[in-house]
N, C-alpha and C positions, 0 to 999 in steps of 0.2 A: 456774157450778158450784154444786151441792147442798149444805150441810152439813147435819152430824150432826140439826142441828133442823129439816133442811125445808128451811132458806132458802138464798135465792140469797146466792151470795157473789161478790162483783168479782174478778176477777184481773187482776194489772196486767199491761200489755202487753209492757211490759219482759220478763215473765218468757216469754211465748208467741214474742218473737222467736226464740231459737234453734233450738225446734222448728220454726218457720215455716221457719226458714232450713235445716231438715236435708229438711224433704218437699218444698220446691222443686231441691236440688240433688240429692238423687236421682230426680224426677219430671224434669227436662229430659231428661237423656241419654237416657230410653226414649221419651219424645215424640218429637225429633231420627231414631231410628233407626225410629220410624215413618213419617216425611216420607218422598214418592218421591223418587227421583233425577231430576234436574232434566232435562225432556225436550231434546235438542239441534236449535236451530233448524234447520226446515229449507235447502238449500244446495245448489247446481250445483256446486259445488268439486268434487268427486269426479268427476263425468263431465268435466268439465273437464278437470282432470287426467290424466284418462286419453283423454282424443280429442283435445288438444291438438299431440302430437307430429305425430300424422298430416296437419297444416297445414301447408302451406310457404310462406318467401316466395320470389316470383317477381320476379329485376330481370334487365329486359330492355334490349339495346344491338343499337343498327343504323341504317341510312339509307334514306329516304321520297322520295320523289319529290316537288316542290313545281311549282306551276304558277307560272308568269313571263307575265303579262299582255304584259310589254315585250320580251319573247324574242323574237317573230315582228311585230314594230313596224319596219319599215324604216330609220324616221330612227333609231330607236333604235341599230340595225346599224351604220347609217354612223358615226356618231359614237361609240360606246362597243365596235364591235368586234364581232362572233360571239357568240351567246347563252351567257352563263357557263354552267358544271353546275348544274341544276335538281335538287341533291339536299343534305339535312341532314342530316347527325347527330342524331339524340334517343336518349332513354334516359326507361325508364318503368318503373313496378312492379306489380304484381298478388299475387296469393294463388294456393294450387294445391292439393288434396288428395289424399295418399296413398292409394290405391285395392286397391295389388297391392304388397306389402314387397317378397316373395319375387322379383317381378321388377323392382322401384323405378319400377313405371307411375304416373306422377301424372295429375289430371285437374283441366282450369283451362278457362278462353275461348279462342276464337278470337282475340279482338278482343287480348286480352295480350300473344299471342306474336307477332302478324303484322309483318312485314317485319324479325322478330329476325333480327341475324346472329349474335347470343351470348346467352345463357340461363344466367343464374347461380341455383339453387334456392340458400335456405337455411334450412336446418331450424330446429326451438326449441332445439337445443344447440348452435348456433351454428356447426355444421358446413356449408361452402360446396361447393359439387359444380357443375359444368357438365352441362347437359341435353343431351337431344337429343330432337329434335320424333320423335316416330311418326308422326303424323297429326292433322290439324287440318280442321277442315270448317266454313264460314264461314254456310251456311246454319242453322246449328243453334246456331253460337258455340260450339261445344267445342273441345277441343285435349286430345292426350295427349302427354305427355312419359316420357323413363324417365332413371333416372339408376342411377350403380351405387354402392350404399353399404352397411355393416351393418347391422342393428340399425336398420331402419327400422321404424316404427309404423303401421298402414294403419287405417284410417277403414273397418266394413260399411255393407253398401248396404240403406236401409230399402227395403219395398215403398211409394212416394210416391201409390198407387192408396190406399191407406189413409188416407191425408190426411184429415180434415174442417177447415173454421172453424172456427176458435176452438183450435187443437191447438196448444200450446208450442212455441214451434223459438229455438234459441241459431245466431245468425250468428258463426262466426271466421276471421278473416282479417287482415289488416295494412294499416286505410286508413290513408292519409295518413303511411306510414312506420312505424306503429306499431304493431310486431310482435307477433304473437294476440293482437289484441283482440277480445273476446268483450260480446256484446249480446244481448237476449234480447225475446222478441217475441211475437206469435202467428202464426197464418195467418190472413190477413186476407178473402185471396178463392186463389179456383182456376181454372185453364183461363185463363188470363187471354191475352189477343192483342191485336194492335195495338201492341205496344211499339215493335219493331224498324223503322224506316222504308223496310228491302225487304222488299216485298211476297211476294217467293220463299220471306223465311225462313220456318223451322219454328216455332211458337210456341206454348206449354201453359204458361207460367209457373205458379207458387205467389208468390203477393202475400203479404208481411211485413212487420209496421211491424216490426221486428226493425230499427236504426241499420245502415244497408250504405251507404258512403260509396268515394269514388274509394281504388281499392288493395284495395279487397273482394273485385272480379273475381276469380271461381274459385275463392274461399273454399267454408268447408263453409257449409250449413244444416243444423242439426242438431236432432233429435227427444232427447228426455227420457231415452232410451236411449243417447244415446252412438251413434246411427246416422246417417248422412248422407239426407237426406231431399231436399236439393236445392244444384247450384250458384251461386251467387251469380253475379246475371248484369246488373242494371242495375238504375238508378234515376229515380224520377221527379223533376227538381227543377228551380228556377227559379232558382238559385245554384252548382250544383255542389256543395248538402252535401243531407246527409239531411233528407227533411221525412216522413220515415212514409212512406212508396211505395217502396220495395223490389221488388225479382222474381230469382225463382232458377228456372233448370229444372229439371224435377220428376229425380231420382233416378234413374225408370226410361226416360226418355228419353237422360238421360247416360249410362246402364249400355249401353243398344243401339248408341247412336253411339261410344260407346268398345270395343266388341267389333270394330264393321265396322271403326275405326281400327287396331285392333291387328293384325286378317285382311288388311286389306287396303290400310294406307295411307289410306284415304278412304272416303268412303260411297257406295256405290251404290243410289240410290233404284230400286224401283218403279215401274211407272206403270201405273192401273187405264184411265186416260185418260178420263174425265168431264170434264165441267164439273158445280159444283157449289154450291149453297145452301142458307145456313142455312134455317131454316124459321123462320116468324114465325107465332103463335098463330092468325090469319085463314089461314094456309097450312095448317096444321096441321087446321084446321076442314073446310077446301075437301077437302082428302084425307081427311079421315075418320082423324084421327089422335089417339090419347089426350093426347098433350102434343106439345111444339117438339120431341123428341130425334129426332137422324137426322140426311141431307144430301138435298136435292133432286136429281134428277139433271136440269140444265137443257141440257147435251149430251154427244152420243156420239162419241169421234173414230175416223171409217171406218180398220177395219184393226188397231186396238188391241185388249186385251186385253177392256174392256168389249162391245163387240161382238161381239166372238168369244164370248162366254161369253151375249150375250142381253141383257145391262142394257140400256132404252130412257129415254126421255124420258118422264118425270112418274113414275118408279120413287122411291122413296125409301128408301134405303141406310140399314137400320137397325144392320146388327152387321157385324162383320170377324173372321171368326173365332173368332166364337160370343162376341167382345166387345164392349157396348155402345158404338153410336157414338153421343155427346155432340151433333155440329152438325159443319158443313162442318170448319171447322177440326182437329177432331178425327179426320174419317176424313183429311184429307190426309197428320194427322203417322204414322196408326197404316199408313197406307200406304207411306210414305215411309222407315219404318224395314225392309222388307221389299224381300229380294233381289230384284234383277231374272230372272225363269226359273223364282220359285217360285211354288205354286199357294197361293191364298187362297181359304176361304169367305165369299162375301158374302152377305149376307141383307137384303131388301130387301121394301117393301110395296110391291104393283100393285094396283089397284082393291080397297082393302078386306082383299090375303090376302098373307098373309108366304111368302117363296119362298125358296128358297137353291141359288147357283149355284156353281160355282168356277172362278177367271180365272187364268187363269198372266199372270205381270205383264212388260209390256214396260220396255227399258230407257230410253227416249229420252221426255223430256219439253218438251213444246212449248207456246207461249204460251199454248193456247186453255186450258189446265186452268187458268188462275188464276181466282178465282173472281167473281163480276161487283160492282162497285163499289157500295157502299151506298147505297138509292135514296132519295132525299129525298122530304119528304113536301109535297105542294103543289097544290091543288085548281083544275080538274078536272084527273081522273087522267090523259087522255091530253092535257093542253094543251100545245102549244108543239110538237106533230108538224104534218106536210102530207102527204096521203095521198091516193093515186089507186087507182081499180080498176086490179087486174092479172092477170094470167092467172099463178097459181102452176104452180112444175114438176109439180107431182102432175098435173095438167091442172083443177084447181078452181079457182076465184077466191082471190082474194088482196087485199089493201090492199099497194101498193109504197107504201115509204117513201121523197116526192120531199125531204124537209126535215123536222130533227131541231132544237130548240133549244138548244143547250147549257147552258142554264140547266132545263131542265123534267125534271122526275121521269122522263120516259121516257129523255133520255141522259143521265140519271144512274144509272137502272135496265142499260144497254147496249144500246138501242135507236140504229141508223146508219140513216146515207142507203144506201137499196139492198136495207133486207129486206123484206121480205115477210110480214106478218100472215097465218094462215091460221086461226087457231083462237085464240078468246078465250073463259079459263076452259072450254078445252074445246070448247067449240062452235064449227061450223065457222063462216065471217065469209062474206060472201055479198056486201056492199058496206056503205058509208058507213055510211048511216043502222043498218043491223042493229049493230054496230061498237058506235055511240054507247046505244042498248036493252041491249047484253051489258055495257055499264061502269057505264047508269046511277050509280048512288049507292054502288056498290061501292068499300070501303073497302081491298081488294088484287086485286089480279087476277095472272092466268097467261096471259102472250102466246106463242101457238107459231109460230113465225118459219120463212122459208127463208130460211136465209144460205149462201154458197157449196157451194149443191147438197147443205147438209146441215139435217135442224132441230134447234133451239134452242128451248129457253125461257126468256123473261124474267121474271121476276115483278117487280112495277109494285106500292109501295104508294099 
């Protein structure tokens, strides 16, 4: 401070406190009401909450047939009497989701419901109902159920074609007894096959480290949205708990298979009637193909629906319907949701040019469509056959096949005692030595066969 003469003058601090203490208590409150409002963590709680009801638990009660080693034992007979009943009481749980309120359709596993004699649903408010099966189909592992109640909550159906890695999904369902439990995960892979150990089944999973434990069966998988993106359908483990390997089927293969169960009881496949292969990048070369997508057609069964419409051997089945086909696996399942009597467009590469035909699809499926066994890989490519000249039915030569190894890449590709080579990669086979010129050093080849008065191809890596 200044005085009258100029000079600085002290003031004591004593005296500056009060005002000190008036321009801080009026300077907070306007600071304060400058601050934002504190942002609220983000949270699943609210989709939760609301997709939660449309969960249900699933406890299932009934008896299984058990096999008795000592049932058909003689001695056993004579001394202990007539083979007792070969059957058990069990009792097991799973998950199921609300699909259709309006008509109380749930949608769960096959594997949950099978050999039920009673089906108890029960909801998150703790409401118990007894079920009743519509339709269950063991190839695909679905099952619909319907029950009759108010005030049911139903779960929409995502498009699961929209999928990528890496996309959020919440698994709920009720493992190990403990009802909507909710886990959260990504998508880990797609298209996934080989889970199921029959070879018949339909298979397309969505892989989730998402935690799915035993009692998950038929739960939802669910998208960010609050939509069901896939069922909860098995796991991969080496204890019976969760290690991160999850699989649900995708959304829109439960939505088909639950349509044919509600129409009809059960599914009625399709059948285009090929035999059929993926394609392997050296396949993919051979044909003149920009990438692996597609099916090989490796045979044609006389009388079905691909012959009737023209499909042959070394065709490659790119679309169904003006939708892309993925690999074998993929046109089986996109065929196999398809009525038997209805027409499909297929679209297919021949030498170089995309064509498209349309097959009305027959009903009866027979062994030959399953698709040929994964060929190992083992040098040289044709070792481990025995081969003599033979006069093929066409009237050309031929290699007969007098001995196959069961160990060697060619029967493990499906090469038997009794076919008949006529054409390697194409070219026709003339004897022995030309044979061994066409395989040289070639890293996959394409064998065209006569097996029972029809041809076939194998591809040999």
């Amino acid at each position: 401070m200044i005085d009258q003469a100029g000079k600085a003058r002290a003031i004591p601090v004593a005296a500056l406190r009060p005002a000190l203490i008036l321009v801080l208590l009026t300077a907070i409150p306007a600071s304060l009401a400058q601050q934002p409002a504190p942002t609220p963590l983000p949270s699943l709680a609210p989709m939760i909450e609301r997709t939660s009801p449309a969960v249900v638990n699933i406890s299932v009660r009934g008896r299984v047939e058990i096999d008795n080693p000592l049932s058909d034992d003689p001695l056993f007979r004579r001394f202990f009497g007539g083979p007792r009943e070969n059957r058990r009481d069990f009792r097991s749980a799973g998950s199921g989701v609300i699909v259709d309120a309006g008509r109380g359709y749930i949608l769960t596993n096959h594997h949950v419901i099978e050999n039920a004699a009673e089906i108890t649903v029960t909801l998150l408010d703790s409401r118990g109902m007894q079920a009743l099966v519509i339709g269950s189909d063991a190839l695909s592992d679905l099952a619909v159920l319907q029950v009759e109640a108010d005030s049911l909550a139903e779960m929409p159906f995502a498009d699961s074609s929209d999928l990528s890695v890496g996309d959020f999904v919440v698994a709920i369902g009720n493992p190990f007894g403990f009802s909507h439990t909710v886990t959260s995960g990504i998508v880990s892979g797609l298209g996934r096959s080989g889970v199921n150990p029959d070879i018949n089944s339909y298979e397309d999973f969505i892989q989730t480290d998402a935690s799915i434990n035993p009692g998950n069966s038929g739960g939802a998988l669910v998208n960010l949205n609050g939509e069901l993106v896939g069922v909860n359908s098995a796991i991969v483990s080496r204890t019976g708990g969760n290690i991160g390997i999850g699989f649900a089927i995708p959304a829109n293969m439960a939505r088909g298979v639950m349509e044919q169960l509600i129409a009809y009881g059960q599914v009625n496949r399709g059948l285009l009637g090929v035999n059929i292969s993926s394609l392997s990048a050296e396949l993919a070369e051979f044909y003149g193909l920009p990438d692996t997508s597609g099916a090989l057609v490796t045979g044609v069964s006389p009388g079905y629906a691909a012959e009737e419409a023209g499909i042959e051997i070394h065709d490659v089945i790119v679309s169904v319907n003006g939708e892309s086909v993925r690999d074998s696996r993929a046109l089986r399942n996109m065929i196999g949701l398809v009525l038997p009597g209805e027409t499909v467009r297929v679209g297919f590469v021949r030498d170089g040019r995309e064509e498209t035909i349309t097959a009305v699809l027959t009903p009866v499926e027979p062994a030959f469509t399953r698709s040929p066994p994964a060929p190992l890989e083992r040098e040289p490519v044709l070792d481990g056959i025995e081969l003599v000249l033979e006069e093929a039915a066409d009237g050309g030569d031929g290699l007969l096949l007098t001995g196959v190894d069961p160990r060697s890449p060619a029967f493990a590709a499906g090469l038997r005692v009794g076919d008949v080579i006529t054409h390697i990669n194409r070219e026709r086979v003339r004897d022995i030595d030309e044979a061994l010129q066409l395989t040289g050093d070639a890293r996959s080849l394409v064998l065209e066969i006569e097996r029972d008065d029809r041809d076939m191809l194998i591809p040999v890596r």
